[in-house]
C-alpha positions in Angstrom: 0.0 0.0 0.0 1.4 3.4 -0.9 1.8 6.1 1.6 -0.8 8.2 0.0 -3.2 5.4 0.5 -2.3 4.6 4.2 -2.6 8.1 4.9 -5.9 8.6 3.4 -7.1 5.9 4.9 -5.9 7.1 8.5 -7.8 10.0 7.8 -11.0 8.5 6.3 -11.1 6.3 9.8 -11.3 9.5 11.3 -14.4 10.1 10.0 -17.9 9.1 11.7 -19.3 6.0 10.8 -21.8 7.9 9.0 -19.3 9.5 7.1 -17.5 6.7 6.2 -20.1 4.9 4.7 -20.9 8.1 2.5 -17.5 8.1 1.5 -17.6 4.4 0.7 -20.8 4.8 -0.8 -19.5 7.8 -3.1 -16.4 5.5 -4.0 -18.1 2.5 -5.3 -20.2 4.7 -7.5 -17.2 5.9 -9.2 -16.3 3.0 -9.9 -19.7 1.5 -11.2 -22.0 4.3 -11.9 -24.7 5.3 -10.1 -27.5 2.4 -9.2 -30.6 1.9 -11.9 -32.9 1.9 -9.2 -33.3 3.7 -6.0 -31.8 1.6 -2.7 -35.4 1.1 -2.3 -36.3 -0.6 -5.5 -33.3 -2.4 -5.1 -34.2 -3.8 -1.6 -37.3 -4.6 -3.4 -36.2 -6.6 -5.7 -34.2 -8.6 -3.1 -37.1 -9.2 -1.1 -39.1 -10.7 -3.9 -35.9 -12.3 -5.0 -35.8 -14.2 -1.9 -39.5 -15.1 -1.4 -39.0 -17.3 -4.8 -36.0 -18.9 -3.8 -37.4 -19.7 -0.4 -40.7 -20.8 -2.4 -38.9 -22.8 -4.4 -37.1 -24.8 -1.6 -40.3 -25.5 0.0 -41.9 -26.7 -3.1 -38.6 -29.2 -3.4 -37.7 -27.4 -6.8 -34.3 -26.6 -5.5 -31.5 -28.9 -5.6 -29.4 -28.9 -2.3 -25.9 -29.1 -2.2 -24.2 -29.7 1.0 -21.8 -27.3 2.1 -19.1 -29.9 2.4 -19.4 -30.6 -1.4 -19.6 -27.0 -2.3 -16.5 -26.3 -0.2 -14.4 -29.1 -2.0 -15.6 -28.4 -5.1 -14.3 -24.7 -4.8 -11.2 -26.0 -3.4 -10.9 -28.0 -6.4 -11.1 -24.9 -8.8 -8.6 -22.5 -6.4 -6.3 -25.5 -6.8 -6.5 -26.1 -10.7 -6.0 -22.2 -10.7 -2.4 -22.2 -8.2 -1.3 -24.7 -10.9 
């Protein structure tokens, strides 16, 4: 980390919480663009979003996958990619 960036991140911890998260909030966007929707749209969305899924594992149309297998298979891929 250069010292500009250690010293401008001693100063943004500085801030309030509140103002830190504006600045995080202001530093994301500039690197993606403003949202399409507002935060509440978006939250929205996610709600609905999660009803289906949660619908859908009641209904039995979801395949589980244990977290076990899940794990090895992404140590599998991290693995292929060290190689």
């Amino acid at each position: 980390m250069s010292a500009t960036l250690k010293d401008l991140e001693a100063e943004a911890m500085k801030l309030t919480p509140q103002e830190r998260s504006e600045l995080a909030e202001r530093l994301i966007t500039s690197l993606h663009g403003q949202p399409e929707d507002t935060p509440e749209a978006i939250a929205k969305a996610w709600d609905e979003e999660i009803a289906r899924r949660v619908a859908d594992m009641e209904a039995g149309r979801t395949k589980w996958i244990s977290a076990e297998e899940v794990f090895k298979e992404v140590d599998a891929i991290i693995a292929e990619h060290a190689r």
